[in-house]
N, C-alpha and C positions, 0 to 999 in steps of 0.2 A: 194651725195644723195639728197641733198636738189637744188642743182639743174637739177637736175630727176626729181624729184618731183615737180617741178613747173613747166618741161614744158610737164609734162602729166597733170597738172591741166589745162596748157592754151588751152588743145585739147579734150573737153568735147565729141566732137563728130567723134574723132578717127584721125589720123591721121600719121605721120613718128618722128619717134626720133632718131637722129643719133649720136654715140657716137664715136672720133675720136680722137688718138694722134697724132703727130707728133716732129723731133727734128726741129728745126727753129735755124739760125743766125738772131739775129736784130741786122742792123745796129743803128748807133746815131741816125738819124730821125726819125726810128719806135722807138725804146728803150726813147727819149725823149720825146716823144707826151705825156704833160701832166702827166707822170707815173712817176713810182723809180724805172724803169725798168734802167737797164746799160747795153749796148752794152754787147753783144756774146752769148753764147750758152743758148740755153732755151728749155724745153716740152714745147709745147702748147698742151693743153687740150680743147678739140671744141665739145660743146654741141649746137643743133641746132635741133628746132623743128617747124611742122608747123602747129602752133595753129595760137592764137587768135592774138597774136602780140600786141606791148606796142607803146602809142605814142609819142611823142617827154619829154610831160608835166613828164608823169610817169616814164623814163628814167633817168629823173633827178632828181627822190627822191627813188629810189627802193633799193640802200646801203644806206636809213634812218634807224634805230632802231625804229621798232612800224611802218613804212609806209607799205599800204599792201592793195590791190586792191580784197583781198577776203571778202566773208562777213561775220559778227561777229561771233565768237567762228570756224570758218575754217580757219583762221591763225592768228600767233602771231604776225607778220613783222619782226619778229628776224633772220628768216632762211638767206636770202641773207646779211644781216649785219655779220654774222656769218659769213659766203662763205667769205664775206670780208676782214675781219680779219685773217683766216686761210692764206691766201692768202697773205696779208701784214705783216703777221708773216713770212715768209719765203722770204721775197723779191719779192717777184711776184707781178702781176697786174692781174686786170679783165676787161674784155672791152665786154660791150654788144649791139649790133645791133640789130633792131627791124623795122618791119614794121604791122601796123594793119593791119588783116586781110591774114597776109601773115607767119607770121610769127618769129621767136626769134635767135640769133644765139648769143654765149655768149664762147670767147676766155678768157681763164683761161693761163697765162703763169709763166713759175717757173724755177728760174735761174740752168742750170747743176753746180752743184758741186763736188770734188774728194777728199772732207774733208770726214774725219772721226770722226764721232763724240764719246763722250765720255761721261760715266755717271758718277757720283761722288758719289751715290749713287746704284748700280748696288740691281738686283733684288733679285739674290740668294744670298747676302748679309743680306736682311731685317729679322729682328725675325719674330718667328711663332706667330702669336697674336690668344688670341685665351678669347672670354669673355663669361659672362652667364645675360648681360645686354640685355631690351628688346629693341628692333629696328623698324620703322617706313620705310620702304621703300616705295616712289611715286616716279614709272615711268610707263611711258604708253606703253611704247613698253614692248608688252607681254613676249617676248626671254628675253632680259636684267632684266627681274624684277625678273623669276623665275631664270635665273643665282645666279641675289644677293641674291634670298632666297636661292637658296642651298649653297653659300659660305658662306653667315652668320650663316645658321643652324647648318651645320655639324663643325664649330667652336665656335659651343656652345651657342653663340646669341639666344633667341625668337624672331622671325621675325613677323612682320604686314606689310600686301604688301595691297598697293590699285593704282587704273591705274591713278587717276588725282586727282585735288586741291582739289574740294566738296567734293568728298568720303575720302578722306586723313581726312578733318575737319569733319566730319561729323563723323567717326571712334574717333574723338580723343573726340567727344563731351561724346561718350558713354562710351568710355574702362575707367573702374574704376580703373585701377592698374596703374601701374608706365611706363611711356617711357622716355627711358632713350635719347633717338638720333635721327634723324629726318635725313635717306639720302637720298636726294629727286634730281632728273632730274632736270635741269634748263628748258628745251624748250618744253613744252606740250603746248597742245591745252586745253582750256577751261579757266586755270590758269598758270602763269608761276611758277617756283620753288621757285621766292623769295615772289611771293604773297601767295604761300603756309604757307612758313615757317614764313612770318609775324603775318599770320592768326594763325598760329599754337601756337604761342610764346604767343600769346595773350589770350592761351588758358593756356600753358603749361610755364610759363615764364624763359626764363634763359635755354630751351633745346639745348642741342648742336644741329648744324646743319652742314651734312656734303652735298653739292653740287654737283653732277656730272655733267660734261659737254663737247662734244668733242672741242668748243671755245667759251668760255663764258668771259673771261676778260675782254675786253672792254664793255662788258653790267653791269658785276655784282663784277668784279675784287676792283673795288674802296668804291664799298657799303659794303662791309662784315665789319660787326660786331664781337665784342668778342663773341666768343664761333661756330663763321661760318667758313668753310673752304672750298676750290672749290678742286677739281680732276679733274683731266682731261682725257678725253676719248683716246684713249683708254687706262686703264689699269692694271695690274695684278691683280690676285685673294690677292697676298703678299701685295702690292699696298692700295688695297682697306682695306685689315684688318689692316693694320700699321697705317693709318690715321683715321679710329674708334677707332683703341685703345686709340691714341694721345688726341684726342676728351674726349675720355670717361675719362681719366687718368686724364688731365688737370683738368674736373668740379668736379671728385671727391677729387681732391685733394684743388680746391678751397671750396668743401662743406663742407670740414671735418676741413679748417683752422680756 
């Protein structure tokens, strides 16, 4: 998605975007250029558009954290660092080619595997959680936020939904009652999730904070504090209520020691 979305940002004035897979053998010479790629079977995944095109300088900072050629409050620089990590979470590489004016072509590859993976925790396994604590949801994508308000509601939660960082704080400046949790999106536009929950905390001191994100570790994996915890996208309705309860259970059981 995120990279869709950048190479319709790089074509303000319309142009082709092609979306292709393919299976690929690489040999040792393609498999070692630079990569953690190892010889044999891979997808490649080829996004290529004919926008604006990146030139040499920008090619070599665009998997920065925070590098980002848009202009203020139109992006975070996180999306492609993100792509990265998903990426290098599975063994795979990314390789992007670029000419200004011409255009972006951006090979995503990911090694075939016949493993079978296993959970240790399986889903229909997890207890029903089910609370009557009030809830703080920020995320900006309108689908996902009323999802979380209906899975929190109808388990009993009070839910507060807002789409980004100011209105989040700005909400928290006024509500005179109690919020017990803070589940906030990591990757919005205007603020990210952890400069939410900073702001928030400074309001609200000692709130839990629960994280969502589809790969956020290497940004925010090594900063989490007592009482933060990340999720990871995508997942369960069972999922998401098993780690608010965790949350919630932990600070009540440190408030009442």
């Amino acid at each position: 998605m995120n990279l869709v979305i950048n190479a319709r940002d790089a074509m303000p004035r319309g142009g082709t975007l092609t979306i292709a897979t393919n299976n690929v053998e690489l040999d040792d010479a393609v498999a070692n250029h630079e990569s953690v790629l190892t010889p044999g079977k891979h997808v490649r995944l080829r996004i290529e558009d004919t926008g604006d095109g990146m030139d040499q300088e920008v090619l070599e900072h665009v998997f920065e954290p925070f590098f980002t050629t848009k202009a203020q409050g139109d992006g975070t620089g996180l999306g492609l660092p993100m792509v990265f990590g998903i990426i290098r979470q599975a063994d795979g590489d990314i390789r992007l080619s670029s000419q200004v004016g011409v255009g972006t072509t951006c090979d995503v590859y990911l090694p075939v595997t016949e493993r079978v993976t296993s959970s240790d925790h399986p889903v229909d396994e997890l207890p029903s959680n089910h609370g009557s604590e009030t809830i703080l949801v920020v995320e900006d994508e309108d689908a996902l936020r009323e999802v979380a308000r209906r899975i929190l509601s109808r388990s009993g939660y009070e839910v507060m939904t807002s789409s980004n960082g100011p209105e989040a704080i700005a909400m928290v400046e006024t509500f005179e009652g109690t919020i017990d949790l803070l589940l906030s999106d990591v990757i919005m536009p205007i603020m990210v999730g952890s400069e939410v929950a900073s702001r928030v905390r400074l309001l609200r001191p000692g709130l839990p904070v629960l994280f969502m994100s589809g790969y956020a570790q290497p940004i925010l994996g090594s900063t989490l504090t007592e009482g933060q915890a990340l999720l990871a996208k995508p997942f369960s309705e069972q999922e998401l209520l098993f780690e608010i309860r965790k949350l919630l259970d932990v600070e009540r059981a440190v408030s009442t020691s």
